[in-house]
SEKOL-436931 format. One record per residue (C-alpha): x, y, z; residue in three letters. Coordinates in pm, 1 decimal. Example, Ala and Ser with C-alpha at 12.3 -4.5 7.8 and 13.67 -1.06 7.14 Angstrom:
<atoms>
<atom <1230.0 -450.0 780.0> "ala">
<atom <1367.0 -106.0 714.0> "ser">
</atoms>
This chain:
<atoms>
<atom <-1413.7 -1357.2 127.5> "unk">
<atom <-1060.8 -1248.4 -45.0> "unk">
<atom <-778.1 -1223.4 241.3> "unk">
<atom <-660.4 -856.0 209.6> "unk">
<atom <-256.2 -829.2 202.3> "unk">
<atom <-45.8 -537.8 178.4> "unk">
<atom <320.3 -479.8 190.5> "unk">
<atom <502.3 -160.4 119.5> "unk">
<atom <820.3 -102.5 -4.9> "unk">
<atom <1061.1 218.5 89.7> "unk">
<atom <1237.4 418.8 -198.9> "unk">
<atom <1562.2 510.3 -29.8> "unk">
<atom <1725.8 287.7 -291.9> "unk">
<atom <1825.7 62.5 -644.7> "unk">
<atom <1646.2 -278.9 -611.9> "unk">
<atom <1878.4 -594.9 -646.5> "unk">
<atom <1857.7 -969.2 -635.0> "unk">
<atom <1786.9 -959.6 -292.4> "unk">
<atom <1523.4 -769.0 -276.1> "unk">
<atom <1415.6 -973.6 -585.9> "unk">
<atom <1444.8 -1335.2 -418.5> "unk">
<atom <1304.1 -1203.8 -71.9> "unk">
<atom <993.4 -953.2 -170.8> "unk">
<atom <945.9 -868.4 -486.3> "unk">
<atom <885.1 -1251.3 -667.0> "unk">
<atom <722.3 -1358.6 -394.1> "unk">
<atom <486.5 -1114.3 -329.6> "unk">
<atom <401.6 -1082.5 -725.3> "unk">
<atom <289.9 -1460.2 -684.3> "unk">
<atom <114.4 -1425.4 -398.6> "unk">
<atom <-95.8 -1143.5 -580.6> "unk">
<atom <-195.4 -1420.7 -891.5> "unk">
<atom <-360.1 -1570.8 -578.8> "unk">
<atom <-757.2 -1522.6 -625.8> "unk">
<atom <-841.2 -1549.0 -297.4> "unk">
<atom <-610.2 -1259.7 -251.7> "unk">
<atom <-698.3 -875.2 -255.1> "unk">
<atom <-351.6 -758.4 -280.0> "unk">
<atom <-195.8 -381.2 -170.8> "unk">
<atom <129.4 -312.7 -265.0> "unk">
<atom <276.1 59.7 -207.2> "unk">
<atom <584.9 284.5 -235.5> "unk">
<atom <627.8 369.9 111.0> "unk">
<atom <786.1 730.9 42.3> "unk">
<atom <689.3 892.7 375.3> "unk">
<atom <920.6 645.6 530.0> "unk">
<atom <1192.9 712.1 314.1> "unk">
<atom <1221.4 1089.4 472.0> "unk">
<atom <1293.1 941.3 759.4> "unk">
<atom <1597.3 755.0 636.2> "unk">
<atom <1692.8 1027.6 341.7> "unk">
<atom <1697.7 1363.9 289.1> "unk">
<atom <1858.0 1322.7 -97.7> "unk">
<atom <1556.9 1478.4 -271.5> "unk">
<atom <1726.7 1333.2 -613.6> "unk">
<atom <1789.5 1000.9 -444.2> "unk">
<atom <1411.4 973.0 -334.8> "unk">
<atom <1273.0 1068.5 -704.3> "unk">
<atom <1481.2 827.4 -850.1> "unk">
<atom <1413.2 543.5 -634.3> "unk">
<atom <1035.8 598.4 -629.6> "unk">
<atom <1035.3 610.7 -1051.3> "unk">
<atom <1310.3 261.6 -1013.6> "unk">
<atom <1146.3 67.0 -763.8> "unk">
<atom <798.3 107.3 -944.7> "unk">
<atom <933.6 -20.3 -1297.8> "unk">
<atom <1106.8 -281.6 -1138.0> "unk">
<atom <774.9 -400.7 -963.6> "unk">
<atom <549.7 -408.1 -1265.7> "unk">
<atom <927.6 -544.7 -1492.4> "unk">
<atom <860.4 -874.2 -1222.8> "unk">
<atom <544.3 -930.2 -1348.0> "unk">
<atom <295.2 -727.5 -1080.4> "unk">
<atom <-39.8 -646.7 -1298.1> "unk">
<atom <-132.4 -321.3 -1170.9> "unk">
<atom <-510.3 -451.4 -1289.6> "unk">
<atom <-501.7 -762.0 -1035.1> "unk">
<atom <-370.2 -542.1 -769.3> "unk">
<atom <-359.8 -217.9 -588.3> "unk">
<atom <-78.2 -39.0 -671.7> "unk">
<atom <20.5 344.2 -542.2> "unk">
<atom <273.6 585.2 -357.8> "unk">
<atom <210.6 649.9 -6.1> "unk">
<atom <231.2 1005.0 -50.2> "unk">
<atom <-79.5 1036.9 -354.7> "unk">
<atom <-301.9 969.5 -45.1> "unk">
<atom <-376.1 1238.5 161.2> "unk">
<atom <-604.3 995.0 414.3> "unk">
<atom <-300.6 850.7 526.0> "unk">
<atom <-139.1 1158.6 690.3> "unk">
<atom <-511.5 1223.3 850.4> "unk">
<atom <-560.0 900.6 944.3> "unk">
<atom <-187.8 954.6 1111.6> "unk">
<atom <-280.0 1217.7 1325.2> "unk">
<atom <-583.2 1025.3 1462.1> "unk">
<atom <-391.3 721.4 1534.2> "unk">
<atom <-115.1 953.3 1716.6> "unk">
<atom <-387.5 1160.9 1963.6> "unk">
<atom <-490.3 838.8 2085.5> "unk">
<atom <-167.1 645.7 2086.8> "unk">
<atom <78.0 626.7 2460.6> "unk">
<atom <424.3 773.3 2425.5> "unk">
<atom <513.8 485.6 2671.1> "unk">
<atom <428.2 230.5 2355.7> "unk">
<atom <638.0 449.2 2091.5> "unk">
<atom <892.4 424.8 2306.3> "unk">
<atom <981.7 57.9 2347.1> "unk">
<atom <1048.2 72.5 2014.0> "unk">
<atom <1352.0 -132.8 1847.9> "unk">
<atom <1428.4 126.3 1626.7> "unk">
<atom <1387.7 436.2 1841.1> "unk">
<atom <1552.5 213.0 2161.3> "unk">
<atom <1873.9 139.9 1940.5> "unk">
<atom <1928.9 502.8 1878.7> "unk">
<atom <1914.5 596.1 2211.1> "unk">
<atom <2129.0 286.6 2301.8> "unk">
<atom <2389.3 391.1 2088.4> "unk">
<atom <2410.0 719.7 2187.0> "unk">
<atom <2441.2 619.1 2547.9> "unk">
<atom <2742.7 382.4 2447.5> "unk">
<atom <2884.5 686.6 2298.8> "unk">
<atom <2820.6 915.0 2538.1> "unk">
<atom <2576.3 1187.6 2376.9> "unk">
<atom <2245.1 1230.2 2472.6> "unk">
<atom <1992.1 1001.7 2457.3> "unk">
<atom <1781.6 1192.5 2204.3> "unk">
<atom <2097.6 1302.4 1968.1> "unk">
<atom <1988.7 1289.7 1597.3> "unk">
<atom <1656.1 1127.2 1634.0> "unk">
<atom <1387.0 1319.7 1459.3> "unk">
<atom <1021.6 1282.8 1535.3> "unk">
<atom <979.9 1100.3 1239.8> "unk">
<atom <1183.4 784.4 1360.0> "unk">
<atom <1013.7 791.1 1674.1> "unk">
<atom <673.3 855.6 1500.1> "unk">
<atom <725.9 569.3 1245.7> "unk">
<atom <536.3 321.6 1407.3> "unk">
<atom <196.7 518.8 1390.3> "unk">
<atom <256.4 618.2 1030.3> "unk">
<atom <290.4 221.0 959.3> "unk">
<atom <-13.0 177.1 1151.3> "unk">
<atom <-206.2 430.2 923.7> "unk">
<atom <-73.9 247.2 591.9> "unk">
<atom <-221.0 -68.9 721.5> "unk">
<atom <-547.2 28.2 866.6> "unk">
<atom <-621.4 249.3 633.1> "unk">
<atom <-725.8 -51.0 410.6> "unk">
<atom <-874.7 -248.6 687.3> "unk">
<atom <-600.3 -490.9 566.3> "unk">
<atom <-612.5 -847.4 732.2> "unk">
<atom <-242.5 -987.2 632.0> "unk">
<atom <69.5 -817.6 664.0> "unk">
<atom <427.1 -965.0 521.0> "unk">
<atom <719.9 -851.7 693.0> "unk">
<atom <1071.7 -969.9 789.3> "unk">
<atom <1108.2 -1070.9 1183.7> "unk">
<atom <1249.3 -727.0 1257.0> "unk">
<atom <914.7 -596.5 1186.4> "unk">
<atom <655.7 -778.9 1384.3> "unk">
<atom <653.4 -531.1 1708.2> "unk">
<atom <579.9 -234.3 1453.9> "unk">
<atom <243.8 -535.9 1340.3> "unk">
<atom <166.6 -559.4 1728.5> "unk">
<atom <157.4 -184.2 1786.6> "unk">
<atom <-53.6 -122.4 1518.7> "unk">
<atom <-298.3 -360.3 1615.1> "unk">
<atom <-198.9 -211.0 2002.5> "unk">
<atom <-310.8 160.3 1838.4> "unk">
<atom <-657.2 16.6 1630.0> "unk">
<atom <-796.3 -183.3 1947.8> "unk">
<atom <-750.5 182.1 2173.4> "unk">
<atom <-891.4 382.5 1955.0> "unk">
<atom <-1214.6 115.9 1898.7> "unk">
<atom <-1247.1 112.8 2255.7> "unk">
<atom <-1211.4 498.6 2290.0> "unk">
<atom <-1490.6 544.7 2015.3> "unk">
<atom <-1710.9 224.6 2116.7> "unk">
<atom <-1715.0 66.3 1782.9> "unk">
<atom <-1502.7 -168.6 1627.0> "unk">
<atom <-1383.0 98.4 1322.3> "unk">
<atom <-1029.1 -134.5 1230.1> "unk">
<atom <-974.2 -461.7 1155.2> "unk">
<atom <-703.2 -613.4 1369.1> "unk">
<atom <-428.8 -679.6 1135.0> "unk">
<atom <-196.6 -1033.8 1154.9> "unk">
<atom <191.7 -1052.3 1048.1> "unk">
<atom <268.0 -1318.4 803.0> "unk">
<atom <625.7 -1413.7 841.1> "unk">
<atom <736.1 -1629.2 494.5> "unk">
<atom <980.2 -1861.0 674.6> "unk">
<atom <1048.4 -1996.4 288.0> "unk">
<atom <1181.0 -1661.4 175.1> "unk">
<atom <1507.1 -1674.5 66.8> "unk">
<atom <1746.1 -1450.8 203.3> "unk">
<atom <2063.7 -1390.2 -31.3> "unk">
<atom <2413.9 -1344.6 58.0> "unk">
<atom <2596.1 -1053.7 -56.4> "unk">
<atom <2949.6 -959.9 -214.8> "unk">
<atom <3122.0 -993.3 80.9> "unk">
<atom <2879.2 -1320.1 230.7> "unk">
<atom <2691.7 -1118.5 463.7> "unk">
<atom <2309.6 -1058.8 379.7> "unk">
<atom <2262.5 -862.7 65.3> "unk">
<atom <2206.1 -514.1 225.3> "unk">
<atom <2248.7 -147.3 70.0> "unk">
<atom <2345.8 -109.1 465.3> "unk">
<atom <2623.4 -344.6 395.5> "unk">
<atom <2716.8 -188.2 33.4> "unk">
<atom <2752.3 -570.8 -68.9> "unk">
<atom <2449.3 -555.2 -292.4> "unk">
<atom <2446.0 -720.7 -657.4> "unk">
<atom <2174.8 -500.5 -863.9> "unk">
<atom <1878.1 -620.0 -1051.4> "unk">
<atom <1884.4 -389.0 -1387.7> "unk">
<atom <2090.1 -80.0 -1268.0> "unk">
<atom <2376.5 -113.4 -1529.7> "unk">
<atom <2257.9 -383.9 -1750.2> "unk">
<atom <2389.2 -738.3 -1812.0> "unk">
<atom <2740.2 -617.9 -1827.8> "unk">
<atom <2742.0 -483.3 -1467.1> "unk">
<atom <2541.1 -790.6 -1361.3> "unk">
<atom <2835.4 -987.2 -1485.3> "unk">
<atom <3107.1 -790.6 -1349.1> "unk">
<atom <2914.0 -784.0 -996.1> "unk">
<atom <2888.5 -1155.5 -969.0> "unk">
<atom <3293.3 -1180.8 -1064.9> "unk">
<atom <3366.0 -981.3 -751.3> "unk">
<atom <3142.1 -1239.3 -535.4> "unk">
<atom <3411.5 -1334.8 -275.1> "unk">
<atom <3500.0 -1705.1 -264.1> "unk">
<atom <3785.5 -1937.0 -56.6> "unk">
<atom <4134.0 -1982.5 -253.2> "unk">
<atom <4074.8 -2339.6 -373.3> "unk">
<atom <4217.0 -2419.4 -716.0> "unk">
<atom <4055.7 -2591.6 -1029.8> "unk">
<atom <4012.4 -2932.5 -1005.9> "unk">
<atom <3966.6 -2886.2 -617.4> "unk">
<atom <3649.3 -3012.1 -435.1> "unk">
<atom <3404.9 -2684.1 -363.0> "unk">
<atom <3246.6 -2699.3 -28.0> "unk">
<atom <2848.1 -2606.5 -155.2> "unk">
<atom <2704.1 -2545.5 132.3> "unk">
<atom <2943.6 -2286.1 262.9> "unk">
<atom <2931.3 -2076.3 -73.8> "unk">
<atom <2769.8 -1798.0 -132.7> "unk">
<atom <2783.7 -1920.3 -527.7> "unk">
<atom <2560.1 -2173.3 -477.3> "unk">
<atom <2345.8 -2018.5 -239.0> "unk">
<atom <2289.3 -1738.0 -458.9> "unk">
<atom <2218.8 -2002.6 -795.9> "unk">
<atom <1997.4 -2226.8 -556.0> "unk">
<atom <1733.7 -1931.0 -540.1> "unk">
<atom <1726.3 -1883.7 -907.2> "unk">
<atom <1736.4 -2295.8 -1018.3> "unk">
<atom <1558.3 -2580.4 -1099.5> "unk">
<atom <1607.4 -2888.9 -847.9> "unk">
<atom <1777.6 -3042.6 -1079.3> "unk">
<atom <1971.8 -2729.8 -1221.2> "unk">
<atom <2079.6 -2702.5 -877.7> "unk">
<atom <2187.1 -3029.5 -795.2> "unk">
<atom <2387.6 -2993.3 -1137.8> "unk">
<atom <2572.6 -2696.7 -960.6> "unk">
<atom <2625.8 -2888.9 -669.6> "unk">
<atom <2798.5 -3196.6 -814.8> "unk">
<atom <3035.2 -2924.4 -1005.7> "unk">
<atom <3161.9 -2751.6 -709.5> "unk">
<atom <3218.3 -3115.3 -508.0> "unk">
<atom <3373.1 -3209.4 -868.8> "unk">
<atom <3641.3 -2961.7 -869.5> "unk">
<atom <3478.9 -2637.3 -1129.7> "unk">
<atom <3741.3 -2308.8 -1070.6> "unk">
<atom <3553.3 -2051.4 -916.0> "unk">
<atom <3551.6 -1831.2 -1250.5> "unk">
<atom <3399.2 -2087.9 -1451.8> "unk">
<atom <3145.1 -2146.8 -1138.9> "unk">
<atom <3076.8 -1728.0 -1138.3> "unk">
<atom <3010.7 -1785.1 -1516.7> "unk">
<atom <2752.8 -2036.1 -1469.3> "unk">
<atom <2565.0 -1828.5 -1218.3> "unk">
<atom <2568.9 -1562.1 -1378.5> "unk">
<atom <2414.3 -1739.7 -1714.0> "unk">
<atom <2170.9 -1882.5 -1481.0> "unk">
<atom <2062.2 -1546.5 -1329.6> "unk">
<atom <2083.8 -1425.9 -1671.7> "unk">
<atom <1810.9 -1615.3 -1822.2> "unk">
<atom <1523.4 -1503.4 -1554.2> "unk">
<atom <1670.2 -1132.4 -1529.9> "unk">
<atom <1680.2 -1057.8 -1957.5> "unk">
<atom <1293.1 -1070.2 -2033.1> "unk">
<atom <1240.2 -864.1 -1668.5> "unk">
<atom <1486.0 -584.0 -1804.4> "unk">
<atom <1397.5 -517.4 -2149.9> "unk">
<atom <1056.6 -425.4 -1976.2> "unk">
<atom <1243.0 -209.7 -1690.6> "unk">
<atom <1381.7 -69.0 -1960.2> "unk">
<atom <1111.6 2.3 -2181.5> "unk">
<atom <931.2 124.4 -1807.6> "unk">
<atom <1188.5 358.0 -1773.6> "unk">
<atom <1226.2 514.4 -2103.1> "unk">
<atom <853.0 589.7 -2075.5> "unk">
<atom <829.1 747.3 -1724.1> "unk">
<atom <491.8 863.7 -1834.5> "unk">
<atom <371.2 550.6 -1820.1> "unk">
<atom <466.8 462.0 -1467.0> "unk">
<atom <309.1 786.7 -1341.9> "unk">
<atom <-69.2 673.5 -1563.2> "unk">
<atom <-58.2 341.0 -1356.8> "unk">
<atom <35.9 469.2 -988.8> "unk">
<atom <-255.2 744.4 -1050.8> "unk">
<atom <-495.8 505.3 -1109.9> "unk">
<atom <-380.8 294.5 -853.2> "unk">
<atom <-421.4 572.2 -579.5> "unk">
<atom <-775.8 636.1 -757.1> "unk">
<atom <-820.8 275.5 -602.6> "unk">
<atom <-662.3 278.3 -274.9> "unk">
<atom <-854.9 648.7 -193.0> "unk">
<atom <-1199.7 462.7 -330.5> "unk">
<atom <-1136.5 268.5 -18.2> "unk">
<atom <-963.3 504.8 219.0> "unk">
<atom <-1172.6 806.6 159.0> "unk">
<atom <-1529.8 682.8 276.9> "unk">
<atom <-1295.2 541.4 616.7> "unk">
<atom <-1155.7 845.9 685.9> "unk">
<atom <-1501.5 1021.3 610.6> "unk">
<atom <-1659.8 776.9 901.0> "unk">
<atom <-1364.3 828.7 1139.1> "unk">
<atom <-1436.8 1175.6 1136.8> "unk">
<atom <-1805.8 1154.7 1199.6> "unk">
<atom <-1636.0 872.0 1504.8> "unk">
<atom <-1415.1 1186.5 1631.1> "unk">
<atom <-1604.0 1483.3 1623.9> "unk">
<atom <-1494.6 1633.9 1304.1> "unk">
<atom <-1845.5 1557.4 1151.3> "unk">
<atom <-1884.8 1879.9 856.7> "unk">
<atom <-2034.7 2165.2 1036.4> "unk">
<atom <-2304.5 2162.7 736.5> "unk">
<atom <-2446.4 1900.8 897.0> "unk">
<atom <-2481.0 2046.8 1243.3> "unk">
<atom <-2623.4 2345.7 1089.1> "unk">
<atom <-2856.4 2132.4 931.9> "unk">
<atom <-2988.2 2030.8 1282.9> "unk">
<atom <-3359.8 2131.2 1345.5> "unk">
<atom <-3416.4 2348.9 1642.2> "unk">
<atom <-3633.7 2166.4 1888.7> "unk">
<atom <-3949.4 2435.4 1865.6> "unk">
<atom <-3978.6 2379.1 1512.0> "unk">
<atom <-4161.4 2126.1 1365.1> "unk">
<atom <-3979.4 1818.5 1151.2> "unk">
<atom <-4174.3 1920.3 820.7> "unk">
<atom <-4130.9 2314.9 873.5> "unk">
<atom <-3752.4 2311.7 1068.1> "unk">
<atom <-3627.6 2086.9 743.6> "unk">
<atom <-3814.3 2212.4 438.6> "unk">
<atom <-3552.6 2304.8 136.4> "unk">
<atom <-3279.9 2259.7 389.5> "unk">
<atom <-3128.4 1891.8 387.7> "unk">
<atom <-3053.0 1735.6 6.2> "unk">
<atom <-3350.3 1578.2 -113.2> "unk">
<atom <-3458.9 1279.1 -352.7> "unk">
<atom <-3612.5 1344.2 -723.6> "unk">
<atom <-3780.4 1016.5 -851.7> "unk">
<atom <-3849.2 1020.0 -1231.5> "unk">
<atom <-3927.3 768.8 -1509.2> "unk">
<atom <-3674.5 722.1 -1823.8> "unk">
<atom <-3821.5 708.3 -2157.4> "unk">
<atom <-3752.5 332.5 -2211.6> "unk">
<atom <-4030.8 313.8 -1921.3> "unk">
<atom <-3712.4 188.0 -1634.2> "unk">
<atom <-3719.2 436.1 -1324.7> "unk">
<atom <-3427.3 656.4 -1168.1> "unk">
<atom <-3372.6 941.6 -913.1> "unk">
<atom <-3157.3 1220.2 -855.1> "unk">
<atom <-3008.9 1330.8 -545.9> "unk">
<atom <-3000.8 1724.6 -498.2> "unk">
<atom <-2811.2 1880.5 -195.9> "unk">
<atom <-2999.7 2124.0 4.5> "unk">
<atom <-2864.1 2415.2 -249.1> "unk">
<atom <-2992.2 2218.0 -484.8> "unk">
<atom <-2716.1 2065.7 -667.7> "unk">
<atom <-2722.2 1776.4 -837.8> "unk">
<atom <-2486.8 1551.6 -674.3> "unk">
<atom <-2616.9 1198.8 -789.0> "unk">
<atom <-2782.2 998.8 -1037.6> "unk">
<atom <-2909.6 664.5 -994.8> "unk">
<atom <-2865.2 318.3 -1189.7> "unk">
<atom <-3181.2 234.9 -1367.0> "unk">
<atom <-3473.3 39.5 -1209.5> "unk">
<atom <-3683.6 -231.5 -1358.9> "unk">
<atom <-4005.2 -45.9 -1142.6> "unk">
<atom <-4020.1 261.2 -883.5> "unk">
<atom <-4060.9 52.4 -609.7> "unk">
<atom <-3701.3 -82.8 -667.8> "unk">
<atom <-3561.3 237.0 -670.7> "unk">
<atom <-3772.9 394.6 -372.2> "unk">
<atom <-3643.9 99.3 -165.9> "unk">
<atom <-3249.8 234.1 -258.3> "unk">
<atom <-3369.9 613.4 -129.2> "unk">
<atom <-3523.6 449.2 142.7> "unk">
<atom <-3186.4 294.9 231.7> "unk">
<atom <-2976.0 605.8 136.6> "unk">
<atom <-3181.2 737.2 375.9> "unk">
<atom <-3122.1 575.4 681.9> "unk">
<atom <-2833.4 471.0 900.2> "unk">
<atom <-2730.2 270.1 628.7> "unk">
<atom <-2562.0 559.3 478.4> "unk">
<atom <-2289.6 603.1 646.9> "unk">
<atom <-2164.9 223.9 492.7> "unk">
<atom <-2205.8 373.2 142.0> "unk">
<atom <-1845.8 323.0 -44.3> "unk">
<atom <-1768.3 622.1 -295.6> "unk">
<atom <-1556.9 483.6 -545.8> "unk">
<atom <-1297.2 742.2 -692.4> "unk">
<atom <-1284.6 747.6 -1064.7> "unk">
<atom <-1075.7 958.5 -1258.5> "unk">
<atom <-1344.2 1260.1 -1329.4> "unk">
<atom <-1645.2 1123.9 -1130.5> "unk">
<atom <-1750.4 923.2 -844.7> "unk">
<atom <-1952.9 625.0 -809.2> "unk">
<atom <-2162.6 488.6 -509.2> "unk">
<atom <-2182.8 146.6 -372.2> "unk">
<atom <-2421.0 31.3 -89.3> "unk">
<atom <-2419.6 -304.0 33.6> "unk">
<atom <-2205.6 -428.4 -213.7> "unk">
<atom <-2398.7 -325.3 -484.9> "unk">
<atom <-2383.9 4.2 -754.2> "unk">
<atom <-2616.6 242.4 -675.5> "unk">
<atom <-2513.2 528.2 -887.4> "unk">
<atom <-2294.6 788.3 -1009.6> "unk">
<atom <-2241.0 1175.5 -1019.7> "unk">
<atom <-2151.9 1385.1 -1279.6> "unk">
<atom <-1863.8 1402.0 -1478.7> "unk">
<atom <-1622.9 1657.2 -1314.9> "unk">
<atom <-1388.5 1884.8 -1505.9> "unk">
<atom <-1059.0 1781.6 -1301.4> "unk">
<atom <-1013.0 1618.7 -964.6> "unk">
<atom <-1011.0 1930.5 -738.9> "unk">
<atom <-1359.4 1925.9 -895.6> "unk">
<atom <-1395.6 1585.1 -843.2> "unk">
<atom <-1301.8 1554.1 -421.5> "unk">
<atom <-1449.1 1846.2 -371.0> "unk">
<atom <-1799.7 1661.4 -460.2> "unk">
<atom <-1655.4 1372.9 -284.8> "unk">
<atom <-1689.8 1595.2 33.1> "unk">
<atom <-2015.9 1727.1 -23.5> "unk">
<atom <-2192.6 1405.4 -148.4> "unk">
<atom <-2041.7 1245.9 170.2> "unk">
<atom <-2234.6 1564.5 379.4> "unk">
<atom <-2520.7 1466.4 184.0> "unk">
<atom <-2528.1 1127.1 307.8> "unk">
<atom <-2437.0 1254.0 662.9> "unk">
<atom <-2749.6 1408.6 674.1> "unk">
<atom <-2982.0 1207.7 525.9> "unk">
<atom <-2871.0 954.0 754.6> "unk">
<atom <-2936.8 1178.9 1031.0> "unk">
<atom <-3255.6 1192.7 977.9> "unk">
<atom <-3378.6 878.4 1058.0> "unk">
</atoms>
């Protein structure tokens, strides 16, 4: 079984080497993993709560996705889309909330260090914090259990928000009797590097100490590692390594033995210009190839928007058929189906006739065997693989028929839909003339199964 990880990434900003050395390059090896089904999206819901630049969000978003697939993500290997192409999570957000304790949301780090600050200075408790700070947690719940997703990266500062969402998923499986979410665990990377900034405190936009990945080209690169701060030791003086934020920085970017080059040089005296040189030759060589592609990315926006569409095609393929069954778990079951409902007086044969969708078995000229599936107004909304003999495929209606059903996966494509049970293609619908088209047949093929699985 492949180990499903996901990690999302908030557009409020330009990436830079830190965000390179600490997420980005590991996460894009961690995806070349086979045994791992990796998720990786632009968390842009979260970045409302931290922005309201509308120009500062777009550009982000279109930045921080050409710098991911510049690193070497293959959006073919992975799952890669913007939190806001998938409507499920907002749904699935509203769930989470009706059954989630305001006591829990509000032991939060985030939302407690607001109010603690504004008690220091005197305001009121509440001052400046919007619902959507004190609502994040549940929205980062949705993200995550959306995809049933089993792994979870984040820095230390985020492992309460992994505990409440696996807090939120076990109340509402207990509420609902059925286990509907897999628990999620937090992977801390203890290996990570974290990079010092400008100044030597943490690379942070928070800090305005940041050294940027691409923004500016090789020439700001350059002129951003000159300004690196460093002690007033001469030429020809011994460097202390381990104190510097030189070395630190060239360490995450080196060889062993590149780096115990570096070393030697500081403890033999280099002046710190020469020293910012060779760093910035050694970042150099590992940044080029990654920004002629950002650039190429970038100059083809186009592009970037073909690749997160088909990724959310993906991520709704999964989140789609969830939501469907948490919906049926809730109460918000289509009222087609309750309609649908026989009245007790009336016989099973009489009560349903030409009212629930129906099977049509036929045999293909080649002599294999398929069937249609017709909705009670007699649409078409299905058409079977082909069978080697009829008893093949009346063992799939049989299935489609039962409680099975409601497991059936609907795969999003880009004009149609296809249908997995068990694993295993079952068929596909017709080709739709655009997507409105196409999730609007989503809905009514999910009804379909609804019912027929009611029947049994």
């Amino acid at each position: 079984m492949r180990t499903r990880v996901l990690t999302g990434i908030t557009t409020t900003g330009t990436p830079h080497l830190g965000n390179y050395v600490g997420a980005i390059r590991p996460a894009v090896a961690a995806s070349l993993r086979p045994e791992v089904d990796a998720f990786y999206f632009m968390a842009d819901y979260h970045a409302l709560i931290k922005s309201d630049d509308p120009a500062r969000i777009e550009r982000s978003r279109l930045e921080i996705a050409a710098t991911w697939l510049a690193a070497g993500l293959d959006p073919d290997r992975v799952t890669f889309y913007r939190q806001s192409d998938i409507p499920e999570i907002p749904e699935l957000t509203w769930f989470l909330t009706c059954v989630t304790a305001k006591g829990l949301l509000n032991r939060a780090h985030a939302y407690k260090a607001a109010v603690d600050k504004n008690s220091e200075a005197g305001e009121d408790a509440d001052a400046g914090v919007t619902a959507g700070l004190y609502m994040y947690p549940v929205l980062m719940a949705a993200d995550i259990l959306a995809f049933d997703a089993h792994k979870v990266p984040v820095g230390r500062d985020q492992i309460q928000h992994i505990e409440m969402a696996r807090d939120i998923a076990q109340r509402f499986n207990h509420i609902y009797g059925r286990d509907y979410f897999v628990l999620p665990e937090v992977v801390i990377e203890e290996q990570v590097a974290t990079l010092p900034g400008l100044d030597g405190r943490k690379m942070s936009k928070s800090y305005d100490n940041t050294i940027p990945l691409f923004a500016g080209g090789q020439k700001h690169l350059r002129d951003s590692i000159m300004r690196i701060v460093t002690d007033s030791r001469l030429p020809g003086e011994a460097k202390d390594p381990d104190s510097s934020s030189l070395f630190t920085i060239f360490r995450a970017f080196a060889t062993e033995a590149e780096a115990g080059a570096f070393h030697q040089a500081l403890l033999d005296g280099i002046g710190w210009g020469e020293a910012k040189q060779v760093l910035f030759e050694r970042i150099e060589a590992d940044v080029a190839p990654m920004r002629e592609r950002y650039d190429e990315l970038m100059a083809r926006p186009e592009r970037i928007e073909a690749i997160l569409r088909e990724g959310a095609l993906k991520a709704r393929a999964i989140a789609a058929p969830k939501i469907a069954a948490l919906r049926d778990a809730i109460g918000l079951r289509s009222g087609a189906l309750v309609a649908a409902a026989p009245a007790p007086a009336v016989g099973k044969a009489e009560g349903r006739a030409g009212k629930l969708p129906r099977f049509a078995s036929f045999r293909e000229a080649d002599g294999s065997f398929r069937f249609r599936l017709f909705s009670a107004e007699g649409e078409e909304l299905l058409l079977s693989k082909s069978f080697a003999d009829p008893k093949a495929a009346g063992a799939w209606q049989k299935k489609l028929k039962g409680p099975g059903a409601i497991a059936a996966v609907l795969q999003v494509q880009p004009r149609a839909l296809h249908l997995e049970l068990d694993g295993e293609f079952v068929g596909s619908t017709p080709e739709y003339g655009d997507e409105p088209a196409r999730d609007g047949a989503l809905t009514r093929l999910r009804e379909a199964l609804d019912q027929l699985s009611a029947q049994e």
